[in-house]
N, C-alpha and C positions, 0 to 999 in steps of 0.2 A: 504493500500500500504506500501509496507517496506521502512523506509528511507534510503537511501544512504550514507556507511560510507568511507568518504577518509581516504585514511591514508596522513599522516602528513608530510611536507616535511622538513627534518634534516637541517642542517647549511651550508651543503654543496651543498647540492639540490637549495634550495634556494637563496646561493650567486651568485651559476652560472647563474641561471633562468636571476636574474637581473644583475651579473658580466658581462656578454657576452656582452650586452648593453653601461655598460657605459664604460668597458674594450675595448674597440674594435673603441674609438675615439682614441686609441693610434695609429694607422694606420691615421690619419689624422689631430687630434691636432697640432700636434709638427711645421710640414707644413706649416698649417695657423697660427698658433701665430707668427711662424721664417717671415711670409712675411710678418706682423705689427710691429714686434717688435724687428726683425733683433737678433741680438748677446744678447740681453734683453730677449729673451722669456723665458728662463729657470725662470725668477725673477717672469713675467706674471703668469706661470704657478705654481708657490710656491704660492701668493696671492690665486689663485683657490683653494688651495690646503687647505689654513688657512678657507675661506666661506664655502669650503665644512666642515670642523671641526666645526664651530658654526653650520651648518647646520644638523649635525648628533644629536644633543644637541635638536634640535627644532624638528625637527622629532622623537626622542628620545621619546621625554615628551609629543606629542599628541595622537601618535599611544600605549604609556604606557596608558596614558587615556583613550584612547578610540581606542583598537584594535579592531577595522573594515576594510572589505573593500573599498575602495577606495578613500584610499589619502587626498589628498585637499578638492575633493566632500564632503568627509565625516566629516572631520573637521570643515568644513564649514555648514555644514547641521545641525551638534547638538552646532553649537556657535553662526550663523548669521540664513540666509533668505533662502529655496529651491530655490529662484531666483538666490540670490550671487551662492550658490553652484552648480547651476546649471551653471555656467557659467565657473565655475575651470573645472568641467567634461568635457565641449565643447572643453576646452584648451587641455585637457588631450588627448582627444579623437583624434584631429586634430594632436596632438604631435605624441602619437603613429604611424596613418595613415601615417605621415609623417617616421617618424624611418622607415616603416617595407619597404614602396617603396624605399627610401634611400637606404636601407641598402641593397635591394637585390641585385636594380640596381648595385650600388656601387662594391658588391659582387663578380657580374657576369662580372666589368668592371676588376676585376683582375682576374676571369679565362679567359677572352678575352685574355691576353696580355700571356696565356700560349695554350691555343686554338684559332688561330685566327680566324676558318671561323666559333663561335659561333654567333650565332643571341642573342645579348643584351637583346630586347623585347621579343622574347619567354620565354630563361630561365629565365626575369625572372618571366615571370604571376609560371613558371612551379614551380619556389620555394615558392612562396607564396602559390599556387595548396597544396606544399606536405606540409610544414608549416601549412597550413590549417585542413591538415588529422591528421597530430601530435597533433595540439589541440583540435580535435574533438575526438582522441583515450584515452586522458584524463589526466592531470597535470602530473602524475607519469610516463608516459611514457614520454612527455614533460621534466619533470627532468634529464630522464637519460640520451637521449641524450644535453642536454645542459653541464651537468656535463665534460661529455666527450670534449665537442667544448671548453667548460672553461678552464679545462686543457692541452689540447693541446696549447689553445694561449697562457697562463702562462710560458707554457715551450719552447715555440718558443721566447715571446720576451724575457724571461731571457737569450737562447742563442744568441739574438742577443746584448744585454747587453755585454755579455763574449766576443764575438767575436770584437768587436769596443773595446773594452777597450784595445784589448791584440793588436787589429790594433795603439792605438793609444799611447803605451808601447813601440810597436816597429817603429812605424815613428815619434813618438815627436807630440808634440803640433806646428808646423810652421804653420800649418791652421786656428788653434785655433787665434792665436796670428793676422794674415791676418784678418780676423773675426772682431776680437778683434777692429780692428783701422780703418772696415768698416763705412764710414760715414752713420749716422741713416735717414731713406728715409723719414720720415717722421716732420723734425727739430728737435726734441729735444728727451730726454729721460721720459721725465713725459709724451709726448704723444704718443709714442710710447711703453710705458709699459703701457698705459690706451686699446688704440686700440688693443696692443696685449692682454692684460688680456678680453678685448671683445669678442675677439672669442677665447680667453680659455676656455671661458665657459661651449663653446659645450661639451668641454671634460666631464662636469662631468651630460651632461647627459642620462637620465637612473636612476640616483638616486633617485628619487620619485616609482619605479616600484615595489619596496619592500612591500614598504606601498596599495600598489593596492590588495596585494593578502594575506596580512599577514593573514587571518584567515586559509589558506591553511598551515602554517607554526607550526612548534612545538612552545610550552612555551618557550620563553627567548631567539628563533632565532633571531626574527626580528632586536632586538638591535645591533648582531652579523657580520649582513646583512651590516649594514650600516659602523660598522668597516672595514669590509672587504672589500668594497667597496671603502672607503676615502684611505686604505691604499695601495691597487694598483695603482690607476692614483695618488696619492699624491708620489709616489715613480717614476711610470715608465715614466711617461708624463715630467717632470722633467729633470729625468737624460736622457731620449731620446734626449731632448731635447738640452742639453749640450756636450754630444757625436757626434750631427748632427753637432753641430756649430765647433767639434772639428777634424772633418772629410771631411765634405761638404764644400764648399767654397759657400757663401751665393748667390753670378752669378748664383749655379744650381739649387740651392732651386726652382726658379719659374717655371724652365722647367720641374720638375719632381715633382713637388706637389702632383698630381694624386697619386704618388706610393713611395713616397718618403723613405719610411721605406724598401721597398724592394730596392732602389737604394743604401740606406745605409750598404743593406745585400750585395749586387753586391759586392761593395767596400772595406767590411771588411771581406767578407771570400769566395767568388765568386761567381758563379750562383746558385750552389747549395740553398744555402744560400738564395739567393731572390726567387727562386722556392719557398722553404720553408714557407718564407713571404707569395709571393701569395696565396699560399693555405690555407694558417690559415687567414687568410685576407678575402679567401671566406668561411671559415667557421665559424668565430666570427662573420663575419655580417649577416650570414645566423643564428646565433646564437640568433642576436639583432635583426631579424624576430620573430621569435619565442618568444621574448619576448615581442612584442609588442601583439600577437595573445593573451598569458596567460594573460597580464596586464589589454589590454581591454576588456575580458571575466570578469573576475571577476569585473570591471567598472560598465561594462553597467548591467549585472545582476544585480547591487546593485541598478543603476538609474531605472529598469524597478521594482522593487521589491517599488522603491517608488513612481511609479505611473507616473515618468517624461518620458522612453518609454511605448510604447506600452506591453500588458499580450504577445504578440506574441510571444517575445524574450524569457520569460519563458519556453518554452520548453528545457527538457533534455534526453537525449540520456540513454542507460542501462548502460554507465559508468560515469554518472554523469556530461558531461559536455553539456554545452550549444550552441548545433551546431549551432544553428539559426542566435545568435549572432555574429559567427565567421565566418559562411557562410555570413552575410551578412557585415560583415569587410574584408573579402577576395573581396566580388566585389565592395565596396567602394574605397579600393586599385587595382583593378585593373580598375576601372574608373579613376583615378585620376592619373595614368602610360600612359592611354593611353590620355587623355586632354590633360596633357605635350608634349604628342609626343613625350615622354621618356627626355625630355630637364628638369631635374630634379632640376635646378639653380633655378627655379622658389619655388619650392616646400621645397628648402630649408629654406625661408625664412617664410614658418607655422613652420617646424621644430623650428627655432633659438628661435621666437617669442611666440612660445605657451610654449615653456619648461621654458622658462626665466618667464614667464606670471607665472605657475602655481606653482613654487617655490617663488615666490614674495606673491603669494597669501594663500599659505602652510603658509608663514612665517604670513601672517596678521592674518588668522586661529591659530597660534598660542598665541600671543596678545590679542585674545576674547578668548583664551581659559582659558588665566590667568583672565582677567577681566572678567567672566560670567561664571566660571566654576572652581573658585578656591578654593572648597573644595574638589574636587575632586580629588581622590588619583591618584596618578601617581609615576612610579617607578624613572622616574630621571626629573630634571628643567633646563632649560636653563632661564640663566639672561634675563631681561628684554631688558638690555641696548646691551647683542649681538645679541637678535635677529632683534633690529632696525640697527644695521651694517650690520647687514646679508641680509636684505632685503636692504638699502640703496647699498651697493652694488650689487644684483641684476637690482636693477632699474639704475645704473651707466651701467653695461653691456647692459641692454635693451635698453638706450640711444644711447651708443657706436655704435650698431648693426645697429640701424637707421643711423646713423652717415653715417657708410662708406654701407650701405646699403639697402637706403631708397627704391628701390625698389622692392627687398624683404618683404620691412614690405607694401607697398603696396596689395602685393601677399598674406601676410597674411590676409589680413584685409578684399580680395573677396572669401577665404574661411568661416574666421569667421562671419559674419554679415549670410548669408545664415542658416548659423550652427546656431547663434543665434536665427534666425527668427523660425526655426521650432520648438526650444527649447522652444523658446514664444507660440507658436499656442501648443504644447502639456500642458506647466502650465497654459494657459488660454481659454482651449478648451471647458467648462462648459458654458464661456460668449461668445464666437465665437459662441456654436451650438444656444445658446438663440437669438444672433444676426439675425443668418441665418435664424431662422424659422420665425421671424419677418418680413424679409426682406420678405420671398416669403410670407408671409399673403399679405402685402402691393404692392409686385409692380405686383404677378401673378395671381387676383381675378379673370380672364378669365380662369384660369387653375385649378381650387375650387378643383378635384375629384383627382389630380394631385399634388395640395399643400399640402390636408386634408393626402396623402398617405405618403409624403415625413415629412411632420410636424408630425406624429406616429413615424417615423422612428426617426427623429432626438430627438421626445419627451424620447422616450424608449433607446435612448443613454446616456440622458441627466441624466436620474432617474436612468441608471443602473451605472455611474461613481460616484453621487452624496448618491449613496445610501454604499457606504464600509463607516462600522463603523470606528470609532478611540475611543482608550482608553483613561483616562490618569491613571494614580496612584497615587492619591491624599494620605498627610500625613496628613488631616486634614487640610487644608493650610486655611488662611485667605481669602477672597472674594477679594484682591486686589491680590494675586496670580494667584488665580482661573481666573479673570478677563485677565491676561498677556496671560496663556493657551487659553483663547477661541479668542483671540487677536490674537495668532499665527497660530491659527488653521484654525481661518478665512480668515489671510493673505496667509498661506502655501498651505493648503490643501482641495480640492475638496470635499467636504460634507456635508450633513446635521443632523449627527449622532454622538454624542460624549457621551461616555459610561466613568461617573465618576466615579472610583473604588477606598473604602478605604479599605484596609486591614489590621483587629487590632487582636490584641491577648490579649485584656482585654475587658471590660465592658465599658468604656469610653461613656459619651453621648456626642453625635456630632450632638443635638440639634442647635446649632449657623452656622455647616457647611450647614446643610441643608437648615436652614433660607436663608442664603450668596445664593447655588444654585438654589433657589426657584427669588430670585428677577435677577440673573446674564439669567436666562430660559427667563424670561422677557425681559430682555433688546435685549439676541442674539435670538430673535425669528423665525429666520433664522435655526437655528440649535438645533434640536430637544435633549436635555438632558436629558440622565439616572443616578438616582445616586444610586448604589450601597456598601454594605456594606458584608464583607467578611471576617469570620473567621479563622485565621488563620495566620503565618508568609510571610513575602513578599519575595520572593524570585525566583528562575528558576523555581522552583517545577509549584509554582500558576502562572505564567507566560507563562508555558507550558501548563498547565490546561487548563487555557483560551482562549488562543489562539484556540486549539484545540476544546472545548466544541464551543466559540461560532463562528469560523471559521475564527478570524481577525489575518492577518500576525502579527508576531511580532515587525515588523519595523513600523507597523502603533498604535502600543504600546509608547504609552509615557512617561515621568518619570521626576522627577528635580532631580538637579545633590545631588548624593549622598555622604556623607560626610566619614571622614577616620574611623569612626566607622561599615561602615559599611562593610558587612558578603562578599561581593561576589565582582568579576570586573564587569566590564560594559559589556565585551563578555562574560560573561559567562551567561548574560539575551539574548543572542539570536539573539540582533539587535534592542533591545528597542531604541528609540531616546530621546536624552537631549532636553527638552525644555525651562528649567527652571534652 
């Protein structure tokens, strides 16, 4: 079969992919931090702006290490447990779901306000419908029209930037000032710039979506991504912010929060003006659709490639994308549209939760990355001590959120637990099917011809999960190494087959390693051991070899972390995992 070659998405393709997403809280940031933090939000919204900056640093230096897809999952997967990382993808996953109904809804509630006899709930199953098609026609077509929605909004809110400034050139600041010497609703100013920097936070998310898809990206994008990223909402979200407070008398803020940026357009340069708004308003968030569609596509591919969904999802289309996965995130989202009853307040609150969750847990993925992985090259570092402000700060906002929000985070928590559960029943599906066949021996002996048929069945599921090899690539390691590997393997991974590979290029005798593999066979008897010995340099070449000769994914390849001497990056082997 021929493989399938994408071509690469540039720096622009790919800022908008994820720009649309976190670009497109500027329609509703400014809003919600002005109703926590009154004439203080701009200040809110600068602190966002410094977390997102250590946070570009931490993202920076794990996706240089280890450019993969899927984010958190993945950082998590070659530093800690398949269970922790399983558990960042569940956030992720629920995050997205959450972004793409938001967003549409959201969407279609500002062409309502220019169409009024539209039906809300049709259009919006109808844009996730065609959002669906665009990522089932394949990345590249997915780029272009994002590109397009990216710059239109760019250049809409830069004129509504122009227009408020030349408004407030020519009426004075007397509002501003009004503003100014508004009493703060909340007592003081430290809690008021807490609560407001809490749901500033929304703003900057979207910026993990980068990291979901980076192997789709050219050499040296992804770092670019995240610039371009911090330097939009660290700019627009800000001075939107300052303009509103300098125009708006803070009495109208709460009546028009819904559209508040298009109220701002009404007021500094007329209807025209807010039309404008509206429509980039329904196109940026139809934009932030479609990035949740590309995000969780390369997600779950990654999850189903390591065995936590189902082979189902592997299926791909003649242009390489993964329909199955995307049809079945299309009717996850529109289950979850129509559960609400389209009352989407509820749904916010997996949104807030899970994006705050999986940047707290990006940042702890980074932490084992310096502690468990720190010979490993990487093109830039972040300090130690910002990335514990970075994440301290996180958990301040996920606090905050509770705070003025606790039943949202209840909302959240009857999504995730579900989410979890089944995440459970797929990593521990090995000792469920052992269980079950147990059970019908013991409680259905009147049904013998019935059990014996069902107990084949669930036997030959049992042997065909436990029967995929796993590699490692052993350097010769000592027998207390080797020991950690069959420790992880036996924690992580469903099998009873582990294929020890050294690969040398001299004469070396590895007398003592075999000894070491010969008593370690002993102990994990559990798990059947091959040791193998391989002439030749380690690198993509033998990694492709193998994989191929003896049929084993490359992600079920495993490796310890490689030091700055050596030859290749970590993508460049394919999807090997760090275990060591």
């Amino acid at each position: 079969m021929k493989e399938l070659v994408h071509k690469k998405l540039n720096q622009l393709q790919a800022t908008a992919i994820c720009g649309n997403d976190i670009s497109s809280s500027c329609l509703y940031v400014s809003a919600l931090t002005i109703l926590y933090a009154g004439q203080y939000a701009w200040i809110s919204l600068l602190i966002v702006a410094v977390v997102l900056y250590l946070f570009r640093k931490i993202y920076g230096e794990v996706v240089g290490a280890i450019p993969l897809n899927g984010g958190a999952y993945n950082v998590l997967l070659n530093t800690s447990t398949k269970r922790l990382a399983s558990l960042a993808a569940t956030l992720i996953v629920l995050s997205y779901m959450a972004t793409a109904v938001i967003s549409a809804s959201e969407g279609m509630h500002y062409l309502h306000g220019i169409f009024e006899s539209l039906n809300i709930t049709i259009a919006t199953v109808i844009v996730l419908v065609l959002f669906t098609g665009l990522a089932i026609l394949g990345i590249g077509e997915s780029a272009f029209v994002a590109v397009i929605i990216f710059i239109t909004h760019l250049a809409t809110l830069s004129l509504l930037v122009l227009a408020s400034l030349w408004f407030v050139l020519n009426n004075g600041l007397e509002t501003f000032h009004i503003n100014w010497e508004t009493p703060i609703a909340y007592g003081n100013i430290k809690t008021a710039l807490f609560l407001g920097f809490s749901a500033a936070m929304l703003g900057i998310s979207g910026f993990e979506s980068s990291a979901n898809f980076v192997e789709e990206q050219e050499h040296g994008v992804f770092p670019k991504t995240l610039r371009n990223m911090w330097a939009i909402v660290s700019f627009f979200n800000p001075v939107i912010a300052i303009l509103l407070i300098s125009v708006i008398p803070l009495t109208e803020v709460g009546a028009n929060k819904e559209s508040l940026l298009a109220h701002l357009g009404q007021t500094t340069g007329g209807s025209w003006l807010a039309w404008l708004i509206s429509i980039d308003a329904v196109l940026v968030l139809c934009g932030a659709v479609l990035t949740s569609f590309v995000g969780v596509s390369g997600l779950l591919n990654r999850m189903t490639l390591d065995r936590i969904l189902p082979n189902y999802f592997l299926k791909q289309n003649a242009r390489g994308s993964h329909y199955r996965i995307v049809i079945s995130f299309l009717v996850l989202c529109i289950s979850v549209l129509f559960a609400t009853h389209g009352h989407l307040e509820s749904l916010a609150g997996v949104y807030t939760f899970s994006f705050l969750a999986v940047m707290a847990l990006f940042g702890i993925g980074n932490l084992l990355l310096k502690f468990k992985r720190r010979k490993l090259p990487r093109p830039e570092r972040a300090k130690g001590i910002a990335v514990v402000l970075a994440v301290s700060f996180i958990i301040a906002a996920f606090i905050g959120n509770i705070k003025f929000n606790i039943n949202s985070f209840y909302t959240f928590l009857k999504y995730m637990v579900p989410s979890l559960i089944f995440i459970g029943i797929m990593l521990n599906r090995v000792f469920l099917i052992r269980l079950l066949i147990e059970a019908l021996e013991y409680f259905y002996q009147p049904l013998r011809k019935m059990v014996i048929l069902s107990n084949r069945y669930l036997q030959k599921m049992s042997v065909e999960i436990n029967s995929q090899e796993f590699v490692f690539f052993t350097k010769g390691d000592d027998i207390a190494i080797l020991n950690k590997v069959l420790q992880y393997v036996q924690g992580n991974e469903t099998t009873n087959k582990l294929k020890i590979v050294h690969v040398k290029n001299d004469t070396s005798n590895n007398d003592a390693l075999i000894k070491d593999l010969e008593v370690l066979d002993r102990a994990y008897d559990e798990i059947d051991l091959e040791y193998l010995e391989i002439q030749g340099v380690f690198g993509p070449e033998i990694i492709d070899e193998l994989s191929k000769k003896w049929k084993i994914p490359k992600n079920f390849m495993f490796i310890g972390s490689p030091g700055n001497k050596f030859s290749y990056r970590v993508s460049d082997l394919g999807g090997v995992r760090l275990i060591m």
